[in-house]
C-alpha positions as CSV (number, residue, x, y, z in Angstrom):
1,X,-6.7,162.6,180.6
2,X,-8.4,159.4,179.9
3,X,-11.0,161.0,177.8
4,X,-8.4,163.2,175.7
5,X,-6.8,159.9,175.0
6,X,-9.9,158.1,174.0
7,X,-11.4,161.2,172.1
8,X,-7.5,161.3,170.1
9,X,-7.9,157.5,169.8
10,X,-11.5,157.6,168.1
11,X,-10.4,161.3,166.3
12,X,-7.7,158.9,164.8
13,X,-9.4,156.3,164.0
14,X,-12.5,158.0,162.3
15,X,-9.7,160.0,160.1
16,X,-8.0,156.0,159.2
17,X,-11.9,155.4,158.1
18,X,-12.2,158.2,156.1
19,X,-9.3,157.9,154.5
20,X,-10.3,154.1,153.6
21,X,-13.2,155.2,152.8
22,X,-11.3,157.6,149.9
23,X,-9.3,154.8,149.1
24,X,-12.3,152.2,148.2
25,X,-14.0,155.3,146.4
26,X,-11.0,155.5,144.4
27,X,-10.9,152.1,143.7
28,X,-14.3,152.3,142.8
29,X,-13.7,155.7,140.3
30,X,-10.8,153.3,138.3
31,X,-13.0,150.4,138.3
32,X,-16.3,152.3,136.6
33,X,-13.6,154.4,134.5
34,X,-12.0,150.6,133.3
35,X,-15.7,149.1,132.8
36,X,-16.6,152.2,130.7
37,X,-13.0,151.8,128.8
38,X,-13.6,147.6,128.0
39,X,-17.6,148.6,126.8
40,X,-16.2,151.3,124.7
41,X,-13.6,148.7,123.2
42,X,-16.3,145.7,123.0
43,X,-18.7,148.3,120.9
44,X,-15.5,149.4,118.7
45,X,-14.6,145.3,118.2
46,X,-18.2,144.7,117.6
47,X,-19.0,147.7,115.5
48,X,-15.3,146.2,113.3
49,X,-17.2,143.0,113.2
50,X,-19.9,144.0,111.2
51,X,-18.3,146.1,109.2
52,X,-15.7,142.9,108.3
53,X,-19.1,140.9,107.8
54,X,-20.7,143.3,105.6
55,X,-17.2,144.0,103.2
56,X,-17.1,140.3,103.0
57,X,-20.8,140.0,102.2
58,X,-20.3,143.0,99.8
59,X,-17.1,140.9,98.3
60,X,-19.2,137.9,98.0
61,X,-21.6,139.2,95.9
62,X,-18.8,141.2,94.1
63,X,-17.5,137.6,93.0
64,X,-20.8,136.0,92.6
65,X,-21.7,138.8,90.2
66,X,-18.6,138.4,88.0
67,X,-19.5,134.9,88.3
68,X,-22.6,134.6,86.8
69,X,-21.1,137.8,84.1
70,X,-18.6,135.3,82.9
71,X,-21.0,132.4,82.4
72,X,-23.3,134.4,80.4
73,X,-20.2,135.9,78.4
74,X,-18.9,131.8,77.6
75,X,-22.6,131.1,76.5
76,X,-22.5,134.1,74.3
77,X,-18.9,133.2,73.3
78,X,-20.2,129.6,72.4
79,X,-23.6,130.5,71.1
80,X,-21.5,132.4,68.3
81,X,-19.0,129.8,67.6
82,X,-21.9,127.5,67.0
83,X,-23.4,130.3,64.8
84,X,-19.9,130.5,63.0
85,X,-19.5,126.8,62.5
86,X,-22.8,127.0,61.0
87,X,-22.1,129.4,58.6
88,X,-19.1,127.6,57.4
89,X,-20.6,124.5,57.2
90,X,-24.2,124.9,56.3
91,X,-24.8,121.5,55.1
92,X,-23.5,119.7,58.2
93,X,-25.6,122.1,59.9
94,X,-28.9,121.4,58.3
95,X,-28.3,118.0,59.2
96,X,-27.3,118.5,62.5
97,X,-30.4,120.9,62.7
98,X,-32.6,118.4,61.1
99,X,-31.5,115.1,63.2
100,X,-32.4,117.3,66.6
101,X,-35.9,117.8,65.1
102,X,-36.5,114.2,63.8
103,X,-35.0,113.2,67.6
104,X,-37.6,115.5,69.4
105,X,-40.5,114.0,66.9
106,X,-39.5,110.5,67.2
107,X,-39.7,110.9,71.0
108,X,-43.3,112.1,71.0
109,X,-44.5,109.6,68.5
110,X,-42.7,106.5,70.3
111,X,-44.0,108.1,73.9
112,X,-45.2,105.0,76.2
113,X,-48.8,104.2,76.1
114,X,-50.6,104.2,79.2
115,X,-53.3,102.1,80.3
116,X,-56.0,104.6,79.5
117,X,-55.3,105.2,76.1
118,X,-55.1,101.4,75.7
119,X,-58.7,101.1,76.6
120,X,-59.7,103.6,74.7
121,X,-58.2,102.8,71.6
122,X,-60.0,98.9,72.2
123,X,-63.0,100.9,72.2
């Protein structure tokens, strides 16, 4: 009788382990199935980063591009009011001309004279 009762006693316990055991492995299943779950979301959030990094890079250059568009389009736009001035006032433009070239030769004759050429003007 002794032994039935200790047999039934271990039978039960070694089914309260299995059935712990099932429990754990279970745990185990829904933890590996949630790890799998927050990779899958950190590659979607990263993969969303870059592309948010590369449209803004894209936008950046977008702007940058129109940018440097419209600065050549004012320098055209002034370039030609200059030219229209110039046409409509050709003797102030001559003289304007004129007193940018005497400005530009005036500065290379009047250049400072350095102490070699000193010395060899002595000479």
């Amino acid at each position: 009788m002794r032994a039935q009762a200790a047999a039934d006693q271990a039978q039960a316990r070694a089914d309260e382990g299995v059935t712990t055991a099932q429990r754990a492995q279970g745990s185990a299943d829904s933890a590996a199935q949630a790890a799998a779950q927050a990779q899958g979301s950190a590659n979607n959030a990263m993969t969303a980063a870059q592309s948010a990094g590369s449209a803004a890079q894209a936008a950046s250059m977008a702007a940058q591009s129109a940018g440097s568009r419209a600065d050549s389009l004012e320098t055209r736009l002034r370039s030609l009011e200059r030219w229209k001035w110039a046409k409509t006032h050709p003797k102030k433009a001559k003289k304007h001309h004129a007193r940018h070239h005497h400005a530009k030769h005036n500065a290379a004759l009047h250049r400072p004279v350095t102490a070699d050429q000193t010395s060899a003007q002595k000479m």
